[in-house]
C-alpha positions in Angstrom: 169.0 120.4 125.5 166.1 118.0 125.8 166.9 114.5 127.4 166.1 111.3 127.3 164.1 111.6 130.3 162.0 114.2 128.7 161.3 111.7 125.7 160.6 109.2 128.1 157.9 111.2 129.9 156.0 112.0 126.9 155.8 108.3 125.3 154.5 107.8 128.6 151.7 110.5 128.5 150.7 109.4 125.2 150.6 105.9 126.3 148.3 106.7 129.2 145.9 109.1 126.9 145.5 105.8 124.7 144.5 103.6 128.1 141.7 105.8 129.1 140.3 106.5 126.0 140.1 102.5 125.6 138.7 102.3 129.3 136.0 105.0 129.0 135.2 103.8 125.2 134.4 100.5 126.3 133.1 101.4 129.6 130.8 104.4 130.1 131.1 106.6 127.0 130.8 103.3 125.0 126.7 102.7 126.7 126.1 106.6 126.1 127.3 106.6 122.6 125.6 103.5 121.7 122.3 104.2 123.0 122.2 108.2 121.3 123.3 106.3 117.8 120.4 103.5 118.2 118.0 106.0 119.7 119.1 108.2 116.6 118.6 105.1 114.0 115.1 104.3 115.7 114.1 108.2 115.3 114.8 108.6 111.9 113.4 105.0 110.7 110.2 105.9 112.5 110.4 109.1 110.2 111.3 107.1 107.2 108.1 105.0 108.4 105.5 107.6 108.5 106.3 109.8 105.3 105.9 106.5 103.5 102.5 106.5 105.2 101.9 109.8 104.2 103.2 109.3 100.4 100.8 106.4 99.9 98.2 108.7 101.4 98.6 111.2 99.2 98.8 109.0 96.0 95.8 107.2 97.0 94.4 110.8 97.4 95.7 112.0 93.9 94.6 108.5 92.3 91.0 109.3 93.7 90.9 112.9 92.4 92.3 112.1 89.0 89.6 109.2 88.7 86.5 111.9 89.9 87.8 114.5 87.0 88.1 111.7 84.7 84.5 110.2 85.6 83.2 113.9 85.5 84.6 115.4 82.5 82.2 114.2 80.0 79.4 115.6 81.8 81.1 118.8 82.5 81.9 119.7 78.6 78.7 117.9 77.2 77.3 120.4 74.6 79.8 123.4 74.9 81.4 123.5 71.9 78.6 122.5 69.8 78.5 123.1 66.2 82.0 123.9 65.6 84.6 121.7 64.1 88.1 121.4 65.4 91.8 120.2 64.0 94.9 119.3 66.2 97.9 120.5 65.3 100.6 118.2 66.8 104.1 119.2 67.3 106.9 116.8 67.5 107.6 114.4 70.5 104.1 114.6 71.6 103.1 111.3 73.4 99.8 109.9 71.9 98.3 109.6 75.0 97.7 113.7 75.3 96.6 113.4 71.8 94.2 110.8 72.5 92.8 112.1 75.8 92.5 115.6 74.1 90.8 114.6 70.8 88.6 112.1 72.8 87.3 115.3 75.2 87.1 117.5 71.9 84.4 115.0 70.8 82.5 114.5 74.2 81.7 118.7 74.0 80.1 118.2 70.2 82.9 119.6 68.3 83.1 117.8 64.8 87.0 116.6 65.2 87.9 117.1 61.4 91.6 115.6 61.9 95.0 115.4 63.6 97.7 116.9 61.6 101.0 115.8 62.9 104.2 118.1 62.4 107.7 116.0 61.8 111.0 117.4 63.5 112.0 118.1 59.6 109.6 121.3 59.8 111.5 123.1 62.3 115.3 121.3 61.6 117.7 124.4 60.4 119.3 122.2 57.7 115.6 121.3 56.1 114.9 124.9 54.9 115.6 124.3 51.2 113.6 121.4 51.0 110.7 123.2 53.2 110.8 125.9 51.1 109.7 124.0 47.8 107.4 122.1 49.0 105.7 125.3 51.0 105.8 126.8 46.6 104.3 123.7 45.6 101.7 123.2 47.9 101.0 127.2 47.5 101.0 126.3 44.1 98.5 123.9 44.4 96.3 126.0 46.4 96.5 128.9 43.4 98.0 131.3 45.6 99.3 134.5 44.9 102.1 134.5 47.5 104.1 137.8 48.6 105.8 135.2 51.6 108.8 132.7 51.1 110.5 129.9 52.7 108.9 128.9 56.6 106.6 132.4 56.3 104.6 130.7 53.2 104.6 127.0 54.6 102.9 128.1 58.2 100.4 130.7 55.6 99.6 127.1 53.6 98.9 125.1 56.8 96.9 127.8 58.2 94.9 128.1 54.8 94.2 124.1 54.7 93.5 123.7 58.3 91.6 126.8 59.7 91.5 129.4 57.1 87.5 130.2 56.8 88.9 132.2 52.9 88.0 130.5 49.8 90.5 127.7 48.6 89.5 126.3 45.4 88.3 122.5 45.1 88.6 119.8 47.6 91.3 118.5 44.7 93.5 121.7 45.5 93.7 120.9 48.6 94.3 117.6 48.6 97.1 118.0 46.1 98.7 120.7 48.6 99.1 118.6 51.8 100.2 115.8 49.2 102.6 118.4 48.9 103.3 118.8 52.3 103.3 115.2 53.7 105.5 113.8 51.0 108.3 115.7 51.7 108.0 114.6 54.9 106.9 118.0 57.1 103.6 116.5 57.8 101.1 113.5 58.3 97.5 113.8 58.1 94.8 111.6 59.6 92.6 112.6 56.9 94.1 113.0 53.4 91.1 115.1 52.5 91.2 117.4 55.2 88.6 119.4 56.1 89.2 123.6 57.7 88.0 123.7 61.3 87.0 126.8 63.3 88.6 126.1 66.2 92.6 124.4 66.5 94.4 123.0 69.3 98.0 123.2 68.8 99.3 120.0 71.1 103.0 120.3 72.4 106.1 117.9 73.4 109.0 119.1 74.7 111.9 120.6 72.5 115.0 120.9 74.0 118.6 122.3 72.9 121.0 125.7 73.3 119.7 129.4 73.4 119.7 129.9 70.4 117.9 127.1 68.8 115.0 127.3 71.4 114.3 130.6 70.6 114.5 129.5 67.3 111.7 127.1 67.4 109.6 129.3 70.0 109.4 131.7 67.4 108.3 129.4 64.3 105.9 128.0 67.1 104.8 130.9 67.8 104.4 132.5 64.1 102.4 129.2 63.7 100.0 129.8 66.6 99.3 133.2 65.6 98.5 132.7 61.8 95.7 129.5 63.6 94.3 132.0 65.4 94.0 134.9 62.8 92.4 132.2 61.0 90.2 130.5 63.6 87.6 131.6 66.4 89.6 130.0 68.8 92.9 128.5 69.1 94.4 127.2 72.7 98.1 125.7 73.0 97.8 123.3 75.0 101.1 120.8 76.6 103.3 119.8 79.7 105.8 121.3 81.7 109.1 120.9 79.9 111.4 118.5 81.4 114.9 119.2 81.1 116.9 116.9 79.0 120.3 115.4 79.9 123.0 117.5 78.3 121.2 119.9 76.5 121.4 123.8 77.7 117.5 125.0 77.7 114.1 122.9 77.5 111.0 124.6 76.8 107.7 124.0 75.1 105.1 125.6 73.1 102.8 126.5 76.2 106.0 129.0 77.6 107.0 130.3 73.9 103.1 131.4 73.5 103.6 132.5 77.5 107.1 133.9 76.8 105.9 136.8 74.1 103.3 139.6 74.9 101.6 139.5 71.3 100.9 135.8 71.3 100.0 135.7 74.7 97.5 138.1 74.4 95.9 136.4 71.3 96.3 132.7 72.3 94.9 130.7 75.4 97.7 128.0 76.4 97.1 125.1 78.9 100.1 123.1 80.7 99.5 120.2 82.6 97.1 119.2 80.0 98.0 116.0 80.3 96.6 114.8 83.4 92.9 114.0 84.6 91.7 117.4 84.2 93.5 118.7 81.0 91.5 117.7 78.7 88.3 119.5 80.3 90.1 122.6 80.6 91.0 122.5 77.6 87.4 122.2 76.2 86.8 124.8 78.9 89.7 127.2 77.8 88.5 126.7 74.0 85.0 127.9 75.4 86.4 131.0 77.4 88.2 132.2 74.1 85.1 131.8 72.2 83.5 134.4 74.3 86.9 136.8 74.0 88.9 135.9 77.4 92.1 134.9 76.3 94.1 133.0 79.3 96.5 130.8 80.5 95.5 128.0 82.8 97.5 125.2 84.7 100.0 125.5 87.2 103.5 126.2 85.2 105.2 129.8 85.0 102.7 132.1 83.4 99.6 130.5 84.3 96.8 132.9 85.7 94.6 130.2 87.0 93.7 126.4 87.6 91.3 126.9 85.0 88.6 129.1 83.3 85.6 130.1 85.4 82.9 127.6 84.8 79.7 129.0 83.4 76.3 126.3 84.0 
């Protein structure tokens, strides 16, 4: 049987393990501990310290760089795409800046910039198809086809037809009466109302975002649409960001990957991410250039991309 005494003896011990851990905490292990904690807090502030200094480096450094491709890219497409005229094509959720920057580059290499047609969400929404489909008739219609396509197949024929398509198309009136057609049922907006077919189109992407299956979805209607400007043009180029990924949805992506994502449009189509920083626009002028003479290629530095940019001829 355990006693009293045996009780006694072991409040005792715990007793005397509480006094020396309160002797040697505020004696000796106390100084030790304090000074490895402050020389730890000192360390790592001193750390915090210099990769600030670095970070500021390094955007002073980025700032610089982005201000010399700027300052240079005028000079660097001057004169290469003379003598052709080009449309944008601009998808939904595009910020105007990239638009702007892209346009404004277009220009500086002597490309006529005939216009910016902008796409609404409404041409790629799932519950929109009935309404797509009759105005894609009407503006066939318009444009006196002959059509053996339906539905999304005939509107992405009738955009190729009024913005690259190099075949006959009737009167200016026709076509102006088909992307009437088009823009008011609310697919489209024009900058010119009396658009004029370019040889050359720059399809310009945002980021669409969603579940499996509706990204593949509007990959493939992006895609379908890239191909039928190309088959159409002497050059078309995709050009956009890297998708960000949006709170709560499954999958991001953006036209630059679907054209990346699939071997037949990848091998007809030149894409560009990153496009919208201080060198996008040049390489895109530069990419536009490269498909011109039959090098099709992906530049930037997202998945896919085979190189910074296109080799620079003088």
């Amino acid at each position: 049987m355990i006693d009293f005494r045996y009780h006694l003896v072991s409040i005792i011990s715990i007793f005397l393990a509480l006094a020396v851990g309160i002797v040697l905490g505020a004696g000796p292990l106390q100084s030790n501990l304090g000074s490895t904690l402050g020389d730890q807090v000192t360390a790592l502030r001193n750390e915090k310290q210099d990769l600030n200094t670095k970070l500021t480096d390094t955007q002073k450094q980025l700032a610089a760089a982005a201000e010399f491709e700027t300052a240079i890219t005028p000079s660097l497409v001057a004169g290469r795409l003379s003598g052709h005229g080009v449309i944008l094509v601009v998808l939904p959720s595009v910020e105007s800046k990239l638009v702007d920057s892209t346009s404004r580059a277009l220009a500086q290499s002597g490309a006529k910039v005939h216009g910016t047609v902008t796409l609404s969400a409404d041409w790629f929404d799932p519950a929109k198809a009935s309404e797509r489909a009759k105005a894609a008739a009407a503006a066939a219609a318009a444009l006196d086809l002959r059509p053996t396509k339906t539905g999304d197949q005939l509107l992405t024929e009738v955009l190729g037809r009024l913005t690259v398509s190099e075949l006959p198309l009737g009167t200016n009136a026709d076509r102006d009466k088909a992307m009437a057609e088009l823009s008011d049922a609310g697919l489209l907006d024009s900058s010119d109302p009396q658009l004029t077919p370019a040889d050359l189109a720059v399809v310009v992407s945002g980021d669409h975002s969603g579940s499996q299956s509706e990204v593949d979805a509007w990959s493939e209607r992006v895609r379908a649409l890239a191909l039928r400007l190309e088959s159409g043009s002497q050059a078309t180029v995709v050009v956009g960001g890297a998708p960000v990924q949006a709170a709560g949805k499954a999958v991001s992506t953006d036209a630059v990957s679907a054209v990346r994502s699939d071997r037949r449009a990848s091998a007809a189509v030149s894409t560009v991410d990153h496009a919208g920083v201080a060198r996008g626009p040049a390489v895109t002028v530069l990419a536009i250039e490269a498909q011109l003479a039959d090098q099709v290629g992906h530049y930037g530095t997202a998945p896919g991309a085979d190189a910074i940019l296109p080799k620079v001829s003088p």
